[in-house]
C-alpha positions in Angstrom: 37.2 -2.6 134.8 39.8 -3.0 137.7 43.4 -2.9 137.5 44.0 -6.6 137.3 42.0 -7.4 133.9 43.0 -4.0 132.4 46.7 -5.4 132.7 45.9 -8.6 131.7 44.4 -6.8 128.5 46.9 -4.1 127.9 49.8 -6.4 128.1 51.8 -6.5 124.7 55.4 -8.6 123.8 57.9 -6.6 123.6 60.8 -7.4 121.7 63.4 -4.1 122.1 64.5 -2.2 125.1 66.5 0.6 126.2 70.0 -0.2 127.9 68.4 0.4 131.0 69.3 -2.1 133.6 65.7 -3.2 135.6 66.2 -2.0 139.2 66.9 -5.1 142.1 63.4 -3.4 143.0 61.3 -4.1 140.8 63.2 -7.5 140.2 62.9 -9.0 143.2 58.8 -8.5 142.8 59.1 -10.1 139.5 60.6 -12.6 141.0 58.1 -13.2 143.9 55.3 -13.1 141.6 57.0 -15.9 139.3 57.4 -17.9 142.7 53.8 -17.7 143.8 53.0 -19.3 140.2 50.2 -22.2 140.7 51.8 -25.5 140.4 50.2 -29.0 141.1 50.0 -30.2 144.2 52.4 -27.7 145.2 55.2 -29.0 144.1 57.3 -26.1 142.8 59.0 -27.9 140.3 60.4 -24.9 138.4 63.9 -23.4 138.9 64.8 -20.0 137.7 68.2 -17.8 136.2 68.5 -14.4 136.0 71.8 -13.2 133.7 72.0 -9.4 133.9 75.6 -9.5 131.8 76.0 -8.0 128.7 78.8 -9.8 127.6 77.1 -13.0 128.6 74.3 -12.3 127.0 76.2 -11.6 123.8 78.0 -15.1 124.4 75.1 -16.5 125.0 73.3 -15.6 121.4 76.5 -16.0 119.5 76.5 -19.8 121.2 72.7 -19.9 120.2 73.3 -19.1 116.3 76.5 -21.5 115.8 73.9 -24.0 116.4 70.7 -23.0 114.8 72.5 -20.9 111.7 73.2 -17.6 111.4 70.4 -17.0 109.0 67.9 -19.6 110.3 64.7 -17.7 111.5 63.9 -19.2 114.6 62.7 -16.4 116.3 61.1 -12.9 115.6 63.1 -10.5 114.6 65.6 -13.1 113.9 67.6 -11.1 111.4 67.6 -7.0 113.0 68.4 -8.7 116.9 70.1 -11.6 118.7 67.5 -13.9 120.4 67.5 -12.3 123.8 66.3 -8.8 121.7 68.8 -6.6 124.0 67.1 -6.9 126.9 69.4 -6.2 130.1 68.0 -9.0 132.0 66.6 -12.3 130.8 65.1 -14.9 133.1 65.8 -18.6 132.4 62.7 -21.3 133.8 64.1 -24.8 134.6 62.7 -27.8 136.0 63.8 -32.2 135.7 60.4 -32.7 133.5 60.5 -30.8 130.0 56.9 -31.6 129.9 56.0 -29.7 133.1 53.7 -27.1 132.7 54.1 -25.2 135.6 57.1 -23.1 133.7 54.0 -21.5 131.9 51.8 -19.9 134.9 55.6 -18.9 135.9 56.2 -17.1 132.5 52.7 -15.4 132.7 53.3 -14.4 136.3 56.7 -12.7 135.1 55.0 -11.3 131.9 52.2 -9.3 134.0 54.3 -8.4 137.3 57.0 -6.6 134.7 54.1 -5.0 132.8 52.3 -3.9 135.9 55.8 -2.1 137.0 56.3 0.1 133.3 58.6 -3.1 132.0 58.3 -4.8 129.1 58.8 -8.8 128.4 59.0 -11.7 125.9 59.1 -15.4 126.3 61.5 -16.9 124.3 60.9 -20.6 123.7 63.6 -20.9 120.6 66.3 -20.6 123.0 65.2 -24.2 123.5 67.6 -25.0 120.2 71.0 -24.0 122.4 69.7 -26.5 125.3 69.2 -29.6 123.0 72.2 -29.5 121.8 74.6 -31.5 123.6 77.5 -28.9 123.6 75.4 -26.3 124.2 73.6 -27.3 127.1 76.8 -28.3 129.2 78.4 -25.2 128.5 75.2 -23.1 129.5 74.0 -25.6 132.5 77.3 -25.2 134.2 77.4 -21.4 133.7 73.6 -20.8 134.7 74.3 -23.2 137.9 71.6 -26.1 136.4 71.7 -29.9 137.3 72.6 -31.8 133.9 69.8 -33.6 133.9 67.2 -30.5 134.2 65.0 -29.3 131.3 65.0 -25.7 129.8 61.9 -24.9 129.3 61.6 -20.9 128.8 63.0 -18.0 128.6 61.9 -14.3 129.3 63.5 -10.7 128.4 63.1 -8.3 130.7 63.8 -4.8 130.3 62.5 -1.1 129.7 60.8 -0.7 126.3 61.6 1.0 123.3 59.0 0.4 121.4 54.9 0.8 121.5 53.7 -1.9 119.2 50.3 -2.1 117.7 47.7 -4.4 119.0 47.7 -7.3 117.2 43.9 -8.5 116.1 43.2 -12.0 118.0 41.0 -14.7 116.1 37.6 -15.3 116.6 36.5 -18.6 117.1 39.0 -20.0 119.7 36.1 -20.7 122.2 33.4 -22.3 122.1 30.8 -23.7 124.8 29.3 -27.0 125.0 26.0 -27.8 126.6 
């Protein structure tokens, strides 16, 4: 098997991290790969945010409760960790359309460059709930440097892990061929 499918295949979410700040490094490959994402007809339509501050960070999730509720479980771990699961970095994906699709192939880009480089990651769609509301999204749009009018559309911790989680099973039956 070569190096590219075994990573594919080896990859696990990972959802806590050592204090560890990610290197500028390793980063800056991250964020070539998530650049080079396939997007149709080229047109690139994805905007990314890196925020590397703690106290940000911590703003950032207490902003992101107020709204959803303090005990609301809208992400994993919801209860033990705040929704960016102390990771040192987290990468915000932008773009005008919500519906755009290219933030995915972006995400996965990010997910197997970190893993390929001993980090772990996470996407973190729920974040979503801090961007929809009205408050919310001006606040964090003006601090993260976003157009008003553009889309979140995912989120990613990035980070060292602290944790070896067990393979989870996947579910037969997903694929099927025709014909």
């Amino acid at each position: 098997m070569n190096s590219v499918i075994e990573n594919m295949l080896s990859r696990q979410t990972i959802r806590e991290y050592t204090d560890e700040q990610v290197p500028d490094e390793l980063l800056d490959v991250i964020l070539k790969c998530a650049i080079r994402a396939p997007s149709g007809r080229n047109t690139q339509p994805c905007h990314l945010r890196v925020l590397r501050n703690r106290e940000k960070l911590e703003e950032m999730n207490k902003d992101f409760k107020d709204i959803v509720g303090w005990d609301t479980p809208a992400y994993t771990g919801w209860d033990i960790r705040p929704v960016y699961h102390n990771a040192p970095t987290f990468i915000f994906i932008f773009a005008k359309d919500k519906s755009d699709m290219a933030a995915g192939l972006m995400a996965e880009n990010i997910a197997l460059a970190a893993h390929s480089l001993g980090l772990g990651s996470c996407m973190i769609g729920s974040l979503g709930g801090l961007f929809d509301n009205p408050e919310g999204a001006k606040k964090w749009k003006e601090i993260l440097d976003i157009p008003e009018d553009w889309q979140f559309l995912l989120g990613m911790t990035l980070g060292y892990p602290n944790e070896k989680p067990p393979f989870k099973d996947r579910e037969d039956g997903h694929i099927k061929f025709i014909g």
